[in-house]
RODO-2510 file (C-alpha; in nm, 4 decimals, decimal comma):
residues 66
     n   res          X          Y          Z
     1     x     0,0000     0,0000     0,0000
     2     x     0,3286     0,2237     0,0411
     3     x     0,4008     0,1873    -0,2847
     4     x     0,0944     0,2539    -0,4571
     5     x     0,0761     0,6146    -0,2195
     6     x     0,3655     0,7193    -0,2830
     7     x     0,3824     0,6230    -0,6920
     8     x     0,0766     0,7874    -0,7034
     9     x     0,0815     1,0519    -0,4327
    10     x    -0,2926     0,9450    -0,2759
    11     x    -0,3483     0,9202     0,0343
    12     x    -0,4020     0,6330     0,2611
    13     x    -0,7828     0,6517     0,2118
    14     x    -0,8020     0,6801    -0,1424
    15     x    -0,4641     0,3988    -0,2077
    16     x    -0,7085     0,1727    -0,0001
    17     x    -1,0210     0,2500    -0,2199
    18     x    -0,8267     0,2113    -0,5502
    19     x    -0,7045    -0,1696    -0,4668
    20     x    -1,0550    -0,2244    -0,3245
    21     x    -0,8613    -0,2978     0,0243
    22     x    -1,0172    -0,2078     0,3703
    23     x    -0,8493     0,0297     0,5388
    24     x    -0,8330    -0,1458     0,8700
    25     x    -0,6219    -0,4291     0,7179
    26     x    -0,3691    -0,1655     0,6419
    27     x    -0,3247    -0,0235     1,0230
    28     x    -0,3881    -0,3982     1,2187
    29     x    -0,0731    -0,5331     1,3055
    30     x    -0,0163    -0,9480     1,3011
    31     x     0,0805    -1,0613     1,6669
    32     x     0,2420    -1,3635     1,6920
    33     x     0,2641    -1,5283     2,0207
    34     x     0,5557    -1,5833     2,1897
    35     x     0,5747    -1,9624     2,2102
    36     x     0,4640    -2,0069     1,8470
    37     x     0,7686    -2,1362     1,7392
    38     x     0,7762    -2,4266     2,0144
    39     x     0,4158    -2,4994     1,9433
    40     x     0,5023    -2,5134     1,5633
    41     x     0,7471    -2,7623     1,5997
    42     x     0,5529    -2,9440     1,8898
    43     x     0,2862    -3,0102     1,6244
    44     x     0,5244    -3,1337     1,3648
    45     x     0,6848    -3,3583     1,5974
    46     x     0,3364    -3,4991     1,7228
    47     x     0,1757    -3,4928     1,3886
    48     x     0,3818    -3,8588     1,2643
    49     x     0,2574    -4,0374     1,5713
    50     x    -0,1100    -3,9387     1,5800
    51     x    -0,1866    -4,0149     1,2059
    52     x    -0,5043    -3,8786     1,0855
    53     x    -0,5987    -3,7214     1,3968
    54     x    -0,7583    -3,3347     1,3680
    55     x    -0,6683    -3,0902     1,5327
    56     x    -0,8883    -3,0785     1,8059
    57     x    -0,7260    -3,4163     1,9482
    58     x    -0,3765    -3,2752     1,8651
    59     x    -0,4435    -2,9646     2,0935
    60     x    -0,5399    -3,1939     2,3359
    61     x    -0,2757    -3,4311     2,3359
    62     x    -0,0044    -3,0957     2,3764
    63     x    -0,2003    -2,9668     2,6664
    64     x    -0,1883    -3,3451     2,7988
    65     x     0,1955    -3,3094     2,7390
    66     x     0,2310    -2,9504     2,9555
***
């Protein structure tokens, strides 16, 4: 969206409007929590062993493991 303001010198409300984007999707910022990593690679390291499960049961099976 940076680009396309200042290419075009619009501003934020009218750069949004032109790419059909909300505006809100430009000013939310992603948080990722902190142990997302370690639950990443808990999953991946559970998913061989539980087969097929979903991931309801895999949730369940981590908080099991706490």
């Amino acid at each position: 969206m940076d680009g396309v303001r200042a290419k075009y010198g619009l501003s934020d409300r009218h750069a949004c409007r032109s790419v059909g984007q909300y505006r809100g999707t430009q000013r939310s910022v992603p948080t990722v929590p902190a142990d997302a990593d370690e639950l990443t690679q808990a999953t991946i390291a559970l998913a061989p062993e539980s087969g097929r499960y979903g991931y309801r049961r895999v949730t369940k099976r981590l908080q099991a493991a706490r």
